[in-house]
C-alpha positions as CSV (number, residue, x, y, z in Angstrom):
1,X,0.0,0.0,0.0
2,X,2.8,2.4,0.6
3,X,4.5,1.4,-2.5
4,X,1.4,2.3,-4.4
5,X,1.0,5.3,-2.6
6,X,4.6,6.7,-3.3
7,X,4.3,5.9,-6.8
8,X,1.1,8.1,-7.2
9,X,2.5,10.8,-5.0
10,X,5.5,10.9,-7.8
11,X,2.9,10.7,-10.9
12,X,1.5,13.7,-9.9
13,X,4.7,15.5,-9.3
14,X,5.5,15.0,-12.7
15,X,2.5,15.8,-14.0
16,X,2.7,19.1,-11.8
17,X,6.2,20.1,-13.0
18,X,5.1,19.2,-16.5
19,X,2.0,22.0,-16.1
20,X,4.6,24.3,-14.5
21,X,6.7,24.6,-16.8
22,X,6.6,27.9,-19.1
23,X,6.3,28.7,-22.7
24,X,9.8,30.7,-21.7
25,X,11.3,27.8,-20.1
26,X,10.8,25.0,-23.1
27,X,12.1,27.6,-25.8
28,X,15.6,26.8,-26.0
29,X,16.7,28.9,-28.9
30,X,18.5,31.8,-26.6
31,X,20.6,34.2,-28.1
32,X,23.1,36.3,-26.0
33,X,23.9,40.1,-27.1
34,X,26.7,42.2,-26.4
35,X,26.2,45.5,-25.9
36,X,28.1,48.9,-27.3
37,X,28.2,52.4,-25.7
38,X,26.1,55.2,-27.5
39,X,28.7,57.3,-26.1
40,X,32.3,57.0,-25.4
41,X,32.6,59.5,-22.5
42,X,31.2,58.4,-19.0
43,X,29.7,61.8,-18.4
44,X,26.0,60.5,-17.5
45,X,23.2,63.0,-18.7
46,X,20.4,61.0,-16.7
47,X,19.6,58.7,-14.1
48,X,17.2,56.5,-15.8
49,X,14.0,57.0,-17.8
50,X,11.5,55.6,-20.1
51,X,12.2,55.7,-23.8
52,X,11.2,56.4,-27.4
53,X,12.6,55.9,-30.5
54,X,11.8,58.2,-33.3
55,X,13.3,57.4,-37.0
56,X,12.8,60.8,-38.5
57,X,16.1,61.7,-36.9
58,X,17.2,58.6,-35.6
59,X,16.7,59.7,-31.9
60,X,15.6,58.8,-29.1
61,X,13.7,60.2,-26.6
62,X,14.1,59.8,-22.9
63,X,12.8,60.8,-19.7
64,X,15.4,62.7,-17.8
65,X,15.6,62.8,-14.0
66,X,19.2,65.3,-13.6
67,X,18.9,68.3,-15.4
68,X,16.0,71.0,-15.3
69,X,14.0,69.2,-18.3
70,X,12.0,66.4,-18.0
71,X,12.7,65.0,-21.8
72,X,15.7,64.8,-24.0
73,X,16.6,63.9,-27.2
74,X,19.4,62.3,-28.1
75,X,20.6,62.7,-32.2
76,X,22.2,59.2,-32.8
77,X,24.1,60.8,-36.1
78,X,25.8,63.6,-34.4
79,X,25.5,62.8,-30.7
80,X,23.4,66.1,-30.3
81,X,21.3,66.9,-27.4
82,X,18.4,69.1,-27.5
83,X,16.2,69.4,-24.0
84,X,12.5,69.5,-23.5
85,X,9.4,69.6,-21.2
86,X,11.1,72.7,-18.6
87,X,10.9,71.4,-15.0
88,X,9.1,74.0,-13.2
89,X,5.0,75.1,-12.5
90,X,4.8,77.7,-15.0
91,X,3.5,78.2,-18.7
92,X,4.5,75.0,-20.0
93,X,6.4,73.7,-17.5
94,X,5.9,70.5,-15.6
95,X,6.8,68.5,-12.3
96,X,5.8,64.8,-13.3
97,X,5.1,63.4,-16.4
98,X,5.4,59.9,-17.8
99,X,5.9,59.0,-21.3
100,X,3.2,57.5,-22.9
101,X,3.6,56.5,-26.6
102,X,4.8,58.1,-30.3
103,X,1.7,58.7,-32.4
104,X,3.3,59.4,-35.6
105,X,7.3,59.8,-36.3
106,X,7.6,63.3,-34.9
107,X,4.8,63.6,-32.3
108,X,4.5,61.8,-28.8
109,X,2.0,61.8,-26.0
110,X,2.7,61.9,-22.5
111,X,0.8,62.3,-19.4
112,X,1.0,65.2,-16.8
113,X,0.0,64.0,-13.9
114,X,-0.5,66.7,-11.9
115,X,-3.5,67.9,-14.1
116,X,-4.3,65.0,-15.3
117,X,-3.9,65.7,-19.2
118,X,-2.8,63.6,-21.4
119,X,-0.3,65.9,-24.1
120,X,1.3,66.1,-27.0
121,X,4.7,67.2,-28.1
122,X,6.2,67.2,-31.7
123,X,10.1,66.2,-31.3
124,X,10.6,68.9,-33.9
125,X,9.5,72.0,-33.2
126,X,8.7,71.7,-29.2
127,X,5.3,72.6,-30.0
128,X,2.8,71.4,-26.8
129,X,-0.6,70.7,-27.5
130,X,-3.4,69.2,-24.9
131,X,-4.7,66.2,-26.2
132,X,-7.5,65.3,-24.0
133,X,-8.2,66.2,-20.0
134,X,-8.9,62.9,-18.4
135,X,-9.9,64.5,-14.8
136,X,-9.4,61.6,-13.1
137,X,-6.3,61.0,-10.6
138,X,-7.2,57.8,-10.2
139,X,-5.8,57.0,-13.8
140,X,-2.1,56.0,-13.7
141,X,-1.2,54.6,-17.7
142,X,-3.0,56.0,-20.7
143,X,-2.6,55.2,-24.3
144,X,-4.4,56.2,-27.2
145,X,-5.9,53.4,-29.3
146,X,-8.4,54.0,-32.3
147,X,-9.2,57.6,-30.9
148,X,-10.5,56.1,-27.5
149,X,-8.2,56.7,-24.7
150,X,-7.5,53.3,-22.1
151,X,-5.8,53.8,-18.9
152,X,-5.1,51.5,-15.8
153,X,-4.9,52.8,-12.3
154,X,-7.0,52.2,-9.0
155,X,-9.8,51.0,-10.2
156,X,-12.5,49.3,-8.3
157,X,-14.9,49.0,-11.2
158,X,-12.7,47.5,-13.4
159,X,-9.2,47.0,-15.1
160,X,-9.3,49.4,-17.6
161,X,-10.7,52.9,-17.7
162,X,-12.1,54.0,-20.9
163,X,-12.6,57.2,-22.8
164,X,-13.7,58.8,-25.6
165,X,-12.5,62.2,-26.3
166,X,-13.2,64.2,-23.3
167,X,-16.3,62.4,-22.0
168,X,-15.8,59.6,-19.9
169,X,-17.1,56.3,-20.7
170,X,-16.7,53.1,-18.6
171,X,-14.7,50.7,-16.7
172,X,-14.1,47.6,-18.7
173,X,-12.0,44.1,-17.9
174,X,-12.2,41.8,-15.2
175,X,-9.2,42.0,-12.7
176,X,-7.6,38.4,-13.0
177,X,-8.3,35.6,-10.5
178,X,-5.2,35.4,-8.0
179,X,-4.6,34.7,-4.4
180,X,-6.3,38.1,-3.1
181,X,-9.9,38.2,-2.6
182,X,-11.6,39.8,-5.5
183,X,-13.7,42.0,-3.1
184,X,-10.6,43.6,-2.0
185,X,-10.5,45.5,-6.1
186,X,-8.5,48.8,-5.7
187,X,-5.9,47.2,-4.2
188,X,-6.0,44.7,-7.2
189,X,-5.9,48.1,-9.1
190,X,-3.2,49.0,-7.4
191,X,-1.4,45.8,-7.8
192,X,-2.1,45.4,-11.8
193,X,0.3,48.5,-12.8
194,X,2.7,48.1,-15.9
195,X,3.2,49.2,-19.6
196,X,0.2,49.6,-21.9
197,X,1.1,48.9,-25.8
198,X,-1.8,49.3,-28.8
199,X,-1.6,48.1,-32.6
200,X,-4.2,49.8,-34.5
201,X,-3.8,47.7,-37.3
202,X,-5.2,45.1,-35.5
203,X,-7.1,46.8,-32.6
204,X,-5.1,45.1,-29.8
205,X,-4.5,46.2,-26.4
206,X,-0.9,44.3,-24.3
207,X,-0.5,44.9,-21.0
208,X,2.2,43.6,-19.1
209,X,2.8,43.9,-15.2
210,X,5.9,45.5,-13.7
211,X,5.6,43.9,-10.7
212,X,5.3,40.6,-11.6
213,X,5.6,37.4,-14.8
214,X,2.2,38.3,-15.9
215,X,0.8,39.8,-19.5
216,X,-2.6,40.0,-21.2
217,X,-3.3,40.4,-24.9
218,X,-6.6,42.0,-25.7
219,X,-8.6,42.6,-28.8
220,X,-10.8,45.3,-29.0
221,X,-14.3,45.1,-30.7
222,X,-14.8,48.0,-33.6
223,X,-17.4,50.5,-31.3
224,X,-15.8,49.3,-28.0
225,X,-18.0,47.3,-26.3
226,X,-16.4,44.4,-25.4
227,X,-12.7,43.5,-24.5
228,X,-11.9,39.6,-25.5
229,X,-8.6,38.0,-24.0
230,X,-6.9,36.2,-26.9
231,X,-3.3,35.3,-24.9
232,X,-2.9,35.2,-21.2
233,X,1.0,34.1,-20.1
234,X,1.4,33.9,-15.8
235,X,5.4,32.8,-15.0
236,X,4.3,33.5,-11.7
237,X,1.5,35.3,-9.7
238,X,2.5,38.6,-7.6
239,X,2.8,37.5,-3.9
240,X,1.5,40.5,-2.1
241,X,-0.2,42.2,0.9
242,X,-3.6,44.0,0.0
243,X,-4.8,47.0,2.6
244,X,-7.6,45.3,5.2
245,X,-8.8,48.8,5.5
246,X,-10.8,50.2,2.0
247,X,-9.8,54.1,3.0
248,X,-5.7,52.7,2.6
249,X,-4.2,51.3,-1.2
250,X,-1.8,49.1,-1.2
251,X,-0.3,46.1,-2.5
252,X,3.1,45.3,-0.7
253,X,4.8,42.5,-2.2
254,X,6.1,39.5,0.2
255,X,10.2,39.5,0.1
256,X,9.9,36.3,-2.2
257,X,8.0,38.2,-5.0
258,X,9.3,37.7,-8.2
259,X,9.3,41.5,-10.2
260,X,7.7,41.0,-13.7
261,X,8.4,42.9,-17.0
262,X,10.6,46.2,-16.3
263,X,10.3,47.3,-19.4
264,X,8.3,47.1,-23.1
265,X,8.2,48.6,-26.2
266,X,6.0,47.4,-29.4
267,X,6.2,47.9,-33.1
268,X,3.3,47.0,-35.7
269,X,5.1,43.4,-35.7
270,X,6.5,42.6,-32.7
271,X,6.4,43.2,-28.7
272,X,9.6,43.5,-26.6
273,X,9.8,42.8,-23.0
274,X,12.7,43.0,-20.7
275,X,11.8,40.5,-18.0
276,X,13.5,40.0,-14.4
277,X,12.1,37.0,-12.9
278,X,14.1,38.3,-9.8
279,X,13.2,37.9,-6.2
280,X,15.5,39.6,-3.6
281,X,16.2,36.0,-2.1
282,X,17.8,35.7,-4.8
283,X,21.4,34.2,-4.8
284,X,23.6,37.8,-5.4
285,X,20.7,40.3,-5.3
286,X,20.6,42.1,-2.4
287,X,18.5,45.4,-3.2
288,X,15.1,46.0,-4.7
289,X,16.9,48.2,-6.9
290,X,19.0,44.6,-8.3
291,X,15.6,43.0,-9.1
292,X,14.5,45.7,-10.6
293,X,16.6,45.5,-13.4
294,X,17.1,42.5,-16.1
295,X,19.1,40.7,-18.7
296,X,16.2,39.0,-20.7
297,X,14.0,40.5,-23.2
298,X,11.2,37.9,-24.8
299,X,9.9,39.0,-28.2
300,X,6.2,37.9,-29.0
301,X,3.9,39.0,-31.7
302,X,0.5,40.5,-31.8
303,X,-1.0,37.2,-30.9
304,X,1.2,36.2,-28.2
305,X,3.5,33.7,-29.8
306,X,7.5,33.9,-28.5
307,X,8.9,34.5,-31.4
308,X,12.9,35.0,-29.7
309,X,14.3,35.2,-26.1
310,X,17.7,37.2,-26.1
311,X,20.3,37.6,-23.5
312,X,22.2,40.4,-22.6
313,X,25.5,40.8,-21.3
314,X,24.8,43.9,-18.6
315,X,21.6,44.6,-16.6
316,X,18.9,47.1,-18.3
317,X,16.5,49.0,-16.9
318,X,14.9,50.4,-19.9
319,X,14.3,49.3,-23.6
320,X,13.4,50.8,-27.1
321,X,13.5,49.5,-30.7
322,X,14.3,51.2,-33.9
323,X,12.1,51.1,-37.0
324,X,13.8,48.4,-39.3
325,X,14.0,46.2,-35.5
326,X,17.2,45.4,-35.3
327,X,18.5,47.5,-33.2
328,X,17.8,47.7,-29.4
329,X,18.6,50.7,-27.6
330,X,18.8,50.6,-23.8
331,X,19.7,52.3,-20.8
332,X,22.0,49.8,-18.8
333,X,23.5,49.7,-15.4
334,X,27.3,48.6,-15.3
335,X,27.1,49.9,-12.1
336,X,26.2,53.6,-13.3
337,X,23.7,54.4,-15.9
338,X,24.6,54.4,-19.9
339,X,23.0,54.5,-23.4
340,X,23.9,51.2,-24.7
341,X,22.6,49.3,-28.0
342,X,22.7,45.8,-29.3
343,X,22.7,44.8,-33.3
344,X,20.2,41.6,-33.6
């Protein structure tokens, strides 16, 4: 009877480990980049920051934390540097902004968030333009899609926030099933956070969390009434602590939490992610900061298929793609911050 036991007990292990086992994990085909330096001197012009590439003047675009603008642009031809988005509160000026994504090759939104407008600036000329006022400081991502506006943030009545031009539509999406209590929803908000990428070719939606292995492709029906799942990937659910008390958000994640997809950036034919898969009880990581950084960016299409899983030499914090894709651009920490790139 033990014997019999035993053997059923080990059945099911397999079978468990078989389940287990990602679509990451059983694609074997890695490939391992090397990286070069945008720029030969060490003088850093940045901390970190989001980025954007833009290939009417092969530049990119990042979010500055050092100097007194909140964006610069970096010319790859001539190594030029042109600031934009003055720090400050007046005309024009701004205190905290994200980037949010290029709408055509010389115009990008981003979001300020202390007015809660979503804005756009042409790359060229400076010009500023308000695109739409969400009035809502709930919202925390926004990207345009199909000239509706989707957001996450901490939402109790659903995953995604919806707009149409300046009036204010619905809630839409059903947080994911997890370990938390589903009544326990702006916490769940809360704890959903990433990058938001659209394809209007194909009226798709990717979100990917930050804060742990877990993306969602979405396709969007043609008057926006539904929202339809077509890929779901989990490497592993966020471990973390919702607020007992409704007036208090937060999610804080255990120490064993794994941190999820740092970074990602999308074409018309592809999606990048740099993913971490790091826990600080990790063997050598002994920060936050170390987990929140990777060395492994997956490459999927529009309907969720891993197309290629690269590896890079140094730890990245933040990843962009050029036009013809095959060049990465990246912000890399060997320890200090630097503009790297890899040739695929």
């Amino acid at each position: 009877m033990k014997k019999a036991t035993i053997f059923l007990l080990l059945i099911l292990l397999i079978i468990s480990c078989k389940r287990n086992k990602s679509e990451t994990d059983a694609f074997t085909d890695l490939t391992k980049l090397y990286h070069q330096k945008v720029f030969d001197n060490e003088e850093l012009i940045f901390r970190n920051g989001e980025m954007l590439y833009f290939n009417i003047d092969s530049s990119l675009i990042i979010q500055s934390f050092k100097s007194d603008s909140l964006l610069i642009k970096i010319n790859l031809k001539d190594k030029k540097i042109s600031h934009f988005i003055p720090f400050g509160s007046g005309p024009n000026e701004f205190v905290d902004i994200y980037l949010s994504q290029k709408i055509s090759d010389s115009t990008l939104l981003f979001m300020d968030n202390n007015s809660s407008q979503l804005i756009q600036l042409n790359i060229i000329t400076g010009t500023i333009d308000q695109d739409i006022a969400y009035n809502n400081s709930r919202c925390l991502r926004m990207v345009k899609l199909n000239n509706h506006y989707f957001s996450t943030g901490i939402f109790e009545e659903g995953m995604f926030g919806i707009w149409n031009d300046s009036n204010f539509m619905t809630y839409m999406g059903d947080y994911p099933e997890d370990k938390v209590d589903n009544k326990n929803e702006a916490s769940k908000g809360l704890a959903y956070q990433g990058k938001l990428l659209v394809n209007e070719e194909f009226n798709r939606l990717f979100f990917c969390s930050s804060l742990f292995s877990y993306f969602e492709l979405f396709e969007i029906s043609p008057n926006i009434t539904t929202i339809n799942s077509i890929r779901k990937s989990y490497l592993g659910e966020y471990n973390y602590a919702p607020s007992e008390d409704k007036n208090i958000v937060f999610a804080r994640p255990y120490k064993s939490n794994r941190e999820g997809y740092i970074d990602a950036v999308a074409t018309n034919n592809r999606i990048y992610l740099l993913h971490s898969g790091r826990s600080i009880e990790d063997f050598g990581i002994n920060s936050r900061e170390k987990t929140r950084l990777a060395n492994q960016i997956l490459v999927y299409d529009w309907d969720g298929t891993l197309l290629s899983k690269y590896e890079t030499d140094v730890d990245l914090k933040n990843i962009c793609i050029n036009n013809t894709e095959n060049i990465i651009y990246a912000i890399a920490y060997d320890p200090d911050p630097e503009i790297v790139f890899f040739e695929l």
